[in-house]
Backbone bond lengths (Angstrom), bond angles and torsions (degrees), N, CA, C in turn:
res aa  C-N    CA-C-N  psi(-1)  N-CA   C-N-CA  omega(-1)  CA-C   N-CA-C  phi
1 X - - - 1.465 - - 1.524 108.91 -
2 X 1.292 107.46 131.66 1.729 109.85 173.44 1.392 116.76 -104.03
3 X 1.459 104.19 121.74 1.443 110.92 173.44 1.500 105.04 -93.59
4 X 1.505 114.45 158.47 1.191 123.12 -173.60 1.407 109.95 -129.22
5 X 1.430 118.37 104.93 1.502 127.64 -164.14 1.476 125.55 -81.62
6 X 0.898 137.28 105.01 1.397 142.92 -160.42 1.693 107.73 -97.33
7 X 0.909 117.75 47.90 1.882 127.90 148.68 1.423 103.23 -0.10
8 X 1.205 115.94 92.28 2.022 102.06 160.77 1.721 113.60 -135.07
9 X 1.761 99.02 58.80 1.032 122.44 161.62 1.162 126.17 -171.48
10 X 1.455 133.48 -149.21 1.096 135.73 -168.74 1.361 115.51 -170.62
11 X 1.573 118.02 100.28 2.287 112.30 -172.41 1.842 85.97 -72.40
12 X 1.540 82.85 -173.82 2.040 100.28 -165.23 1.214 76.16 -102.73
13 X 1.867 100.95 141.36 1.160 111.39 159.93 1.330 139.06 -33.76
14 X 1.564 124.59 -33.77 1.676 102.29 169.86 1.489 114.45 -63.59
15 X 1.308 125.14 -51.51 1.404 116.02 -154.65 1.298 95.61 -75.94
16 X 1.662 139.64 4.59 1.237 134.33 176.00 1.668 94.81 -86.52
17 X 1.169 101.70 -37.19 1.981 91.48 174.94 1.600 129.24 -63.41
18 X 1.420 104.06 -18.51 0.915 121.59 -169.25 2.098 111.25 -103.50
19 X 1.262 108.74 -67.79 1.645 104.36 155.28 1.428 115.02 -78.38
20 X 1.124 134.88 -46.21 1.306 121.00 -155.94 1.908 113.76 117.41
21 X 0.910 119.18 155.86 1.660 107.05 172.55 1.505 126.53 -52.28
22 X 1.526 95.50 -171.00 2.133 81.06 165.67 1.723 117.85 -83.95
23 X 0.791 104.83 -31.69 1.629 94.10 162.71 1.553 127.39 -41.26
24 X 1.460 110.66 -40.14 1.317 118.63 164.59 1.652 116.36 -59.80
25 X 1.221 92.37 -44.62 2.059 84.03 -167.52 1.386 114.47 -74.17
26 X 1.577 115.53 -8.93 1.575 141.53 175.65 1.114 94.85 -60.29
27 X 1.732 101.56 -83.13 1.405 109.81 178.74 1.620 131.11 -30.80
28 X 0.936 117.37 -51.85 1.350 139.95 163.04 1.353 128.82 -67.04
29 X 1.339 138.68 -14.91 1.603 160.67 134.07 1.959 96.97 -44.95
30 X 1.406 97.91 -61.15 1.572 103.77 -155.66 1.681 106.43 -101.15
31 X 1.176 117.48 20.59 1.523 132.37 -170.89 1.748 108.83 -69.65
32 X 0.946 129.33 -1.77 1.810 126.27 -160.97 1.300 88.12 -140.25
33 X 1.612 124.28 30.89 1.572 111.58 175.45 1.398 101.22 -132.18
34 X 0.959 137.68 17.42 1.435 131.20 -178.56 1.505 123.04 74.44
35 X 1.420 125.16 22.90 1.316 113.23 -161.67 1.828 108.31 -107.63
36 X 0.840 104.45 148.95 1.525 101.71 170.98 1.740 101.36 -109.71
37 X 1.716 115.58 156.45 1.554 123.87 -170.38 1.475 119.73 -135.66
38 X 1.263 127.54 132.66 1.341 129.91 -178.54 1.373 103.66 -122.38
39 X 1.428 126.08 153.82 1.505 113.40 -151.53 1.734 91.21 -153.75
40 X 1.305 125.76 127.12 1.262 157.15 -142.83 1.495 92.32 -124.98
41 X 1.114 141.35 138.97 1.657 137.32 160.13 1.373 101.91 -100.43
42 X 1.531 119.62 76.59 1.669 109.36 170.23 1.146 131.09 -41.94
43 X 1.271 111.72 -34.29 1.772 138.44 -160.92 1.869 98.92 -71.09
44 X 1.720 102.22 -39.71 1.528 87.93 -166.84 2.030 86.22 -97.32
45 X 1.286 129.21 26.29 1.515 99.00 166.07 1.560 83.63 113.22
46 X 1.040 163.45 -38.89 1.350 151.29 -90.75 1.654 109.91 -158.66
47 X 1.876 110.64 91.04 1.435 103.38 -137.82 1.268 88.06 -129.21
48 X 1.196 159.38 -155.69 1.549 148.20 -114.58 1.916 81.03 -158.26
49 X 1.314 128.24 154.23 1.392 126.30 -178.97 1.928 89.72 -82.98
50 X 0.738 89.85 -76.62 2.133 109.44 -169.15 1.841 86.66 -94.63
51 X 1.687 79.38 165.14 1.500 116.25 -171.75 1.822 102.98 -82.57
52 X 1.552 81.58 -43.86 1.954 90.55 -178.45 1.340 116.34 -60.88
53 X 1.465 118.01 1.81 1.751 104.50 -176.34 1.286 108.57 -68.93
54 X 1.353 121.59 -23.77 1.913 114.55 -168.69 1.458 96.12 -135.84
55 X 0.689 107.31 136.42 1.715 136.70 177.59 1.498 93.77 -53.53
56 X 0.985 126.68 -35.27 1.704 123.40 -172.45 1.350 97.30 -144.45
57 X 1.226 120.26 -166.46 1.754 133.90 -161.55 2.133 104.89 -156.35
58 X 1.016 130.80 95.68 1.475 117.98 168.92 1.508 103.81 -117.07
59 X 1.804 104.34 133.52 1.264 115.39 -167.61 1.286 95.54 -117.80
60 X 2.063 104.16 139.68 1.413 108.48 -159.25 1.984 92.28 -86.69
61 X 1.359 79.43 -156.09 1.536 110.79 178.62 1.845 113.63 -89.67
62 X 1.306 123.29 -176.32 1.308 129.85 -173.45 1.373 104.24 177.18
63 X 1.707 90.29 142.86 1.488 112.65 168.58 2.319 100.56 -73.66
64 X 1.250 121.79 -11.67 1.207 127.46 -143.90 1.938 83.34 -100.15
65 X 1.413 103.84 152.66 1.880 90.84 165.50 1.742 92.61 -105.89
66 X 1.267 124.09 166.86 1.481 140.55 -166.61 1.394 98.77 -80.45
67 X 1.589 130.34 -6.64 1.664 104.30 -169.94 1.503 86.34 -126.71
68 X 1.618 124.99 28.07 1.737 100.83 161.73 1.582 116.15 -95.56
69 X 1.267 116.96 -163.68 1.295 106.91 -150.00 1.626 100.10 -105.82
70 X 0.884 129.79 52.83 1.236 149.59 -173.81 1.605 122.60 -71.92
71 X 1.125 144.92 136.98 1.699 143.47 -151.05 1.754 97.17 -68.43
72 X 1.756 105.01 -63.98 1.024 127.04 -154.24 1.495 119.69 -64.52
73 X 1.849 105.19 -22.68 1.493 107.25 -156.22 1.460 86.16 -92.81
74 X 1.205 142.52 -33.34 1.508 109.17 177.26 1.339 120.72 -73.18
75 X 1.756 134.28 -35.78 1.328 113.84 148.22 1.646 114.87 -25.14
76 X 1.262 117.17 -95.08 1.551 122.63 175.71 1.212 106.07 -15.07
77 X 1.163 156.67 -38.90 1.218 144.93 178.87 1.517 125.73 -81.35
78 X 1.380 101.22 -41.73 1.317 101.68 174.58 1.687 110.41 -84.29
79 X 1.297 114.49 14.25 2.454 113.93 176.30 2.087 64.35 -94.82
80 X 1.273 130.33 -41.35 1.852 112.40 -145.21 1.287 84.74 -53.82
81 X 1.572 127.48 -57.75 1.530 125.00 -111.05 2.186 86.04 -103.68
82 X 1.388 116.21 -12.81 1.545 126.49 153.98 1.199 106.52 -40.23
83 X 1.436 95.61 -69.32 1.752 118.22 -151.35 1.605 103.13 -74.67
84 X 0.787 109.63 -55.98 1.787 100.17 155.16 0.990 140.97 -52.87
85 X 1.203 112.46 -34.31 1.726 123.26 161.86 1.167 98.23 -66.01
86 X 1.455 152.97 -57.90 1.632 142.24 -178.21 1.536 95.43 -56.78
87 X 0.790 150.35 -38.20 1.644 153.21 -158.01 2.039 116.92 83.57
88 X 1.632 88.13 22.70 1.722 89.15 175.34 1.493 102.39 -54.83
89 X 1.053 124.76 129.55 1.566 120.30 158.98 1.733 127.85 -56.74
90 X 0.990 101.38 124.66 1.637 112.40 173.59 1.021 118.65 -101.08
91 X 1.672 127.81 154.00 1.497 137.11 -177.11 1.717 91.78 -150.27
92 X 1.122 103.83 120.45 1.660 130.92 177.80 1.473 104.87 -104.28
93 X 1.298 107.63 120.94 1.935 113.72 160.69 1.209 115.25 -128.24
94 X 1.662 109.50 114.65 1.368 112.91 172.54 1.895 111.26 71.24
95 X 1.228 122.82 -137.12 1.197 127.60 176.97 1.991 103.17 -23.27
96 X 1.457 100.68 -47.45 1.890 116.84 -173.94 1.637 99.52 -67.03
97 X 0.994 111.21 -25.63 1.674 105.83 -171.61 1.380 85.42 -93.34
98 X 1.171 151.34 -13.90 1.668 128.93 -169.10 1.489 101.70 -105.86
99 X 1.363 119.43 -35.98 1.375 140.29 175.24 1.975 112.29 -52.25
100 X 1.133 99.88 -36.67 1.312 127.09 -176.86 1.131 116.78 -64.82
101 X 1.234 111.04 -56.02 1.124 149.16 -136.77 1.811 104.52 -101.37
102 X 1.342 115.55 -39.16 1.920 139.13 159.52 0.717 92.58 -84.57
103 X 1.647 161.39 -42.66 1.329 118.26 -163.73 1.392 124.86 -87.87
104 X 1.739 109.03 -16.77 1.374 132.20 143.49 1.248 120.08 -22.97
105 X 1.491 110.75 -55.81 1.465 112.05 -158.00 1.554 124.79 122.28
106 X 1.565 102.16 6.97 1.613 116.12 160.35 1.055 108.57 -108.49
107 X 1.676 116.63 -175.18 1.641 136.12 -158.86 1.124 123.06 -142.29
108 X 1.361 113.04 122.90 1.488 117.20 -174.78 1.261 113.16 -112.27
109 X 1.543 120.66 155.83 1.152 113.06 178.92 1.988 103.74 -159.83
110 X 1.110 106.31 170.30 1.513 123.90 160.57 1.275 97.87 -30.85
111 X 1.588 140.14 135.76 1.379 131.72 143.08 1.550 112.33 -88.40
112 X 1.052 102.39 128.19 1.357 133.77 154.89 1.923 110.97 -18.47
113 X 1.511 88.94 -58.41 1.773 109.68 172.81 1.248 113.36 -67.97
114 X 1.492 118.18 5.74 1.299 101.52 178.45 1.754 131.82 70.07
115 X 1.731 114.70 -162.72 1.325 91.16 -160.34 2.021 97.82 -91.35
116 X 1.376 110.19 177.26 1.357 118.47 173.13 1.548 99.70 -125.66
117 X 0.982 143.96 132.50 1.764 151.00 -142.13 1.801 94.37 -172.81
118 X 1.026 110.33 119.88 1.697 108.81 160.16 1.836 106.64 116.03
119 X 1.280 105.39 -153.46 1.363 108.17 -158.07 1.691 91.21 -97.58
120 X 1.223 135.74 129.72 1.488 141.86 -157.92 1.650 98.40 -123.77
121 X 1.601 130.48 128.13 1.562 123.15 157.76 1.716 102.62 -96.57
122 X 1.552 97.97 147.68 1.627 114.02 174.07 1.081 118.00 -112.53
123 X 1.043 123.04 111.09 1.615 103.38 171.56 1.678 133.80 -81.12
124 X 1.380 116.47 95.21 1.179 114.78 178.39 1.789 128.74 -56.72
125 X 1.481 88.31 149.73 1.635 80.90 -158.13 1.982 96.10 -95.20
126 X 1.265 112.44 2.55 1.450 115.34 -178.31 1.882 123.06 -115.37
127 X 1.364 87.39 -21.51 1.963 105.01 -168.51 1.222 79.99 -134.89
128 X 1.582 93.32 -173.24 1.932 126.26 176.71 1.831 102.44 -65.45
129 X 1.805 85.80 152.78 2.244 80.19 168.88 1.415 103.43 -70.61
130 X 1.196 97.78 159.61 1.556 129.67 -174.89 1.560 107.94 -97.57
131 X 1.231 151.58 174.28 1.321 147.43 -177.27 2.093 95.42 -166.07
132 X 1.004 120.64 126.31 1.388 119.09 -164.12 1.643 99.39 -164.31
133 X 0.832 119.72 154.01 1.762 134.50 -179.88 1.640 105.75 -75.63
134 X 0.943 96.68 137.40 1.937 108.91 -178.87 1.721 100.90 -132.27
135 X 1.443 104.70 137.64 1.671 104.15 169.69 1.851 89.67 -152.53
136 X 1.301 120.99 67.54 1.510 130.96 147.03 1.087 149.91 -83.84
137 X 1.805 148.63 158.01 1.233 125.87 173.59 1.746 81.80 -115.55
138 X 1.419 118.52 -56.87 1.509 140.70 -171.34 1.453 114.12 -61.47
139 X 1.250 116.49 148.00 1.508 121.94 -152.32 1.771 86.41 -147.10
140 X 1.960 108.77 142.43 1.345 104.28 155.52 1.621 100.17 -73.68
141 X 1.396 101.63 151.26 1.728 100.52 -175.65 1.358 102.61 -123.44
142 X 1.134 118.69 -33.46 1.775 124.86 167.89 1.863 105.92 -114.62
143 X 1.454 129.18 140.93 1.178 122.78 141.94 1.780 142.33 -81.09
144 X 1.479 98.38 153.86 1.622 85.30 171.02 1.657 127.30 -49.53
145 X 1.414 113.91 -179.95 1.799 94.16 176.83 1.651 103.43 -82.12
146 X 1.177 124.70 -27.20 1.707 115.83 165.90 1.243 136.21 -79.56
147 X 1.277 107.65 -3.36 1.970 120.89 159.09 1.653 113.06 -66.33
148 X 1.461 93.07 139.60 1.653 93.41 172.34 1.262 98.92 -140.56
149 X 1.656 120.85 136.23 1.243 102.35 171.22 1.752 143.67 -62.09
150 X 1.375 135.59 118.08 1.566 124.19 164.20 1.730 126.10 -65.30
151 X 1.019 105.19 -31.82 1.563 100.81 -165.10 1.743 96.69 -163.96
152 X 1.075 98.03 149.81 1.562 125.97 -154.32 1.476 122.84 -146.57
153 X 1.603 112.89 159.86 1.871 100.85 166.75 1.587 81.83 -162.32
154 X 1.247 136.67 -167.56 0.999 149.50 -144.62 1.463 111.29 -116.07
155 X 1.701 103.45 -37.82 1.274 111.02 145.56 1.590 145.65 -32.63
156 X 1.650 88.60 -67.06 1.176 102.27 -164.31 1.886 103.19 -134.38
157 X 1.431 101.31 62.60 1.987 108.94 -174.32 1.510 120.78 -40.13
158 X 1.120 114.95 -27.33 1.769 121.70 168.61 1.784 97.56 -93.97
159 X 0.586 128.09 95.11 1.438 128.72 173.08 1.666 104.26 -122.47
160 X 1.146 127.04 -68.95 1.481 116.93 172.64 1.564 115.24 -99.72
161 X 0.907 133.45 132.24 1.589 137.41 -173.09 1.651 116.12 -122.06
162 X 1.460 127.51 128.26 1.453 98.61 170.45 1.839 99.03 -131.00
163 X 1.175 102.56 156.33 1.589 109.90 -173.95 1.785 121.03 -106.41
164 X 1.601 112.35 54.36 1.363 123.85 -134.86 1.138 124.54 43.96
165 X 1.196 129.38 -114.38 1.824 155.44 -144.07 1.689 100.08 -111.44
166 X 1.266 117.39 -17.21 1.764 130.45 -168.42 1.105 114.12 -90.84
167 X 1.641 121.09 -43.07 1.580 111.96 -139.57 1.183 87.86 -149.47
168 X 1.104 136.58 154.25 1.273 153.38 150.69 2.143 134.95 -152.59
169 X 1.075 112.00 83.43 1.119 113.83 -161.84 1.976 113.86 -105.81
170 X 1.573 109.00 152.77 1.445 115.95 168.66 1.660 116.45 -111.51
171 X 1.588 105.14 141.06 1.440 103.46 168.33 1.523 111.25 -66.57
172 X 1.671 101.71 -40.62 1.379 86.46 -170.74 1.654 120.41 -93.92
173 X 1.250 122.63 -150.99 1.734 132.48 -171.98 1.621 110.32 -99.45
174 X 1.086 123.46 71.88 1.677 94.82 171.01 1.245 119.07 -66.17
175 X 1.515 124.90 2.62 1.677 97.40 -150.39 1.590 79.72 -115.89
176 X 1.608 131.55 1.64 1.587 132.42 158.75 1.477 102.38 -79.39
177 X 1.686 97.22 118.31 1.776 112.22 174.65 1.754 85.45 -111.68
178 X 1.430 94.67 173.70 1.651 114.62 -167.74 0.889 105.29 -45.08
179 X 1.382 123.76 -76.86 1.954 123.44 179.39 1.402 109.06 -26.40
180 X 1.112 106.25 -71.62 1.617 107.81 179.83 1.537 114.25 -45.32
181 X 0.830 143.83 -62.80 2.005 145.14 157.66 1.273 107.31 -4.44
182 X 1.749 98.13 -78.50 1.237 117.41 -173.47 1.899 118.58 -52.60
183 X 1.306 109.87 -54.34 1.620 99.01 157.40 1.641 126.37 -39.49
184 X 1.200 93.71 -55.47 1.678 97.88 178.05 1.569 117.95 -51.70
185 X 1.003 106.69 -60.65 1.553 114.56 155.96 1.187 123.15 -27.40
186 X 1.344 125.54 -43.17 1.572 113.78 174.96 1.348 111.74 -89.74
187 X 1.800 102.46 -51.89 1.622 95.29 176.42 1.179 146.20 -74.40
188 X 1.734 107.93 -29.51 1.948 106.97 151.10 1.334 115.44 -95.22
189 X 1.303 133.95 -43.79 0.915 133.08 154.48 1.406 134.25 21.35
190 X 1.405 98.55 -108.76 2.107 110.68 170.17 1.115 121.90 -54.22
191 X 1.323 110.98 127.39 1.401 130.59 -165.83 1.919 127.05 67.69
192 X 1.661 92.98 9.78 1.589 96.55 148.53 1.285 110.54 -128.26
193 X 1.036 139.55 -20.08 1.565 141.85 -173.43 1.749 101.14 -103.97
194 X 1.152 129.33 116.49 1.487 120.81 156.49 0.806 120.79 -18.32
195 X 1.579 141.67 136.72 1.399 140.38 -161.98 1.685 95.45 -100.35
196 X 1.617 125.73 -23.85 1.391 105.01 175.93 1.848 105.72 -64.53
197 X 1.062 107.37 -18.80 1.799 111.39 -174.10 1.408 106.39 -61.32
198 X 1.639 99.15 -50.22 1.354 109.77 -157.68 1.543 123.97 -71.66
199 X 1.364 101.02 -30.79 1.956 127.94 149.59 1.317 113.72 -35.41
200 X 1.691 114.83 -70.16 1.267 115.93 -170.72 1.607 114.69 -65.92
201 X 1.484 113.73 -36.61 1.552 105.84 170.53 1.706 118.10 -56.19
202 X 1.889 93.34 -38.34 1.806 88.66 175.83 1.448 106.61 -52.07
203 X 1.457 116.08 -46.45 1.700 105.23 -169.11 1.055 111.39 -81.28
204 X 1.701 149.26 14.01 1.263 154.99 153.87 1.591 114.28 -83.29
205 X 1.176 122.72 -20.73 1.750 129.62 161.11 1.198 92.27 -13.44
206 X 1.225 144.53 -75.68 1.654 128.67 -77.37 2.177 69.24 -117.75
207 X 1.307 127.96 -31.18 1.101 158.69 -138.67 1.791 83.35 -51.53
208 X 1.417 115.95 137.24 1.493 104.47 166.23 1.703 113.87 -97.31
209 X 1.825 95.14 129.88 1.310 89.24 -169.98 1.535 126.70 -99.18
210 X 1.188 115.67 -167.84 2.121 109.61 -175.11 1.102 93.63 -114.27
211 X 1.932 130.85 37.56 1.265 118.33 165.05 1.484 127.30 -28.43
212 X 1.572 108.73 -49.13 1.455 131.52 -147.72 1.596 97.15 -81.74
213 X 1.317 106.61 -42.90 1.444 111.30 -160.38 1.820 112.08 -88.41
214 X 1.516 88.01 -20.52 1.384 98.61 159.79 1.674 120.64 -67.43
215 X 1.133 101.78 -58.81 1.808 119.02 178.80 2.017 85.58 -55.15
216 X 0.692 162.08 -130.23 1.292 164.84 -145.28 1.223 111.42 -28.30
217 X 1.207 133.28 -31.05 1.469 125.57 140.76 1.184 142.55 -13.38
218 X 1.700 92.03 -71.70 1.827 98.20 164.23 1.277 109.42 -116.71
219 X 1.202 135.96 16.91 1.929 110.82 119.62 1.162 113.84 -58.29
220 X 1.471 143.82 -43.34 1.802 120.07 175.94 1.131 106.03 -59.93
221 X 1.660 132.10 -36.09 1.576 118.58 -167.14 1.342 104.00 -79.96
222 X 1.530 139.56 -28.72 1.398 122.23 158.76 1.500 139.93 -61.73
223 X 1.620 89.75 -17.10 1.310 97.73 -165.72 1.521 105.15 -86.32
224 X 1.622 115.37 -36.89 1.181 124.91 -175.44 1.775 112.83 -94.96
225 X 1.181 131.94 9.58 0.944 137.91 175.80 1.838 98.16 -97.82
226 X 1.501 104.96 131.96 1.233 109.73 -164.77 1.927 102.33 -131.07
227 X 1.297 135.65 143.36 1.301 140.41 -172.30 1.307 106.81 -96.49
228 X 1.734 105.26 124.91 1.722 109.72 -178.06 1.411 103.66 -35.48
């Protein structure tokens, strides 16, 4: 099965020397499922012709929030609301879950609560909680009318969303494991994130996460999501 990766950002060059871009940590999240990946740079303009090129659709993360006024994000919105209309399946993370989530016909914005940085629990409303890495300021704050929420915290109440058989997106990061946090933390990190924040995520590292169970998640939702 080919997923088709929609890039709508860019990590800082060290930790790209060190993991690789976001395509890599995708790749590597979803590596024990059989998938092969082709990767689109939404972020620089650069968006897939047709919906049919990838069997599925996963939209990365971003330094960018989904409602500024940016070239690329209304293209990007209007390949989502295609690709959903064919019934390609989508998987949103973070920046992809808010992105997803507006072009639908919900609203994102700044939270109020500020940022979420570190190891985050969800409580799913169908399986076990989930525990996964979060580095947000922006929150979905309303859903589309076909979103329902999956998983939640008090924090952050839209945290997992799915859009039946179509859509399925996370607020937070599965495919950020500790090392990866902890880089971020020093190199974007200081002096945009509160440093009492940025402490407590250091002391949440150690935190065991639902990488795995996350990544198998949406390999079943690609795998079992099927096109009229």
């Amino acid at each position: 099965m080919k997923i088709g990766f929609l890039q709508c950002g860019h990590i800082v060059p060290d930790i790209v020397a060190r993991f690789g871009d976001y395509h890599r940590l995708y790749a590597d999240l979803l590596a024990d499922h059989e998938f092969s990946f082709q990767t689109w740079l939404a972020v620089d303009g650069i968006l897939p012709a047709r919906a049919d090129l990838a069997d599925g659709w996963l939209i990365s993360g971003s330094r960018h929030g989904a409602y500024e006024d940016l070239d690329w994000i209304a293209p990007l919105e209007d390949f989502i609301r295609n690709a959903y209309a064919q019934g390609r399946p989508i998987v949103g993370i973070c920046f992809g879950h808010q992105v997803l989530a507006q072009a639908l016909g919900g609203t994102v914005e700044k939270s109020e609560k500020g940022w979420a940085v570190g190891a985050r629990t969800y409580e799913m409303h169908e399986s076990d909680p989930i525990t996964i890495n979060a580095w947000h300021q922006d929150q979905v704050v309303a859903l589309p009318k076909d979103a329902r929420v999956l998983g939640s915290s008090s924090f952050c109440p839209n945290a997992v969303v799915g859009y039946g058989d179509k859509a399925l997106s996370y607020q937070g990061h599965p495919e950020f494991n500790a090392e990866f946090v902890d880089m971020l933390i020093e190199k974007r990190g200081r002096g945009v994130v509160p440093d009492i924040l940025l402490d407590a995520a250091k002391a949440s590292l150690h935190t065991p996460l639902s990488r795995a169970v996350v990544g198998a998640q949406i390999a079943e939702f690609f795998k079992t999501c099927r096109l009229p």
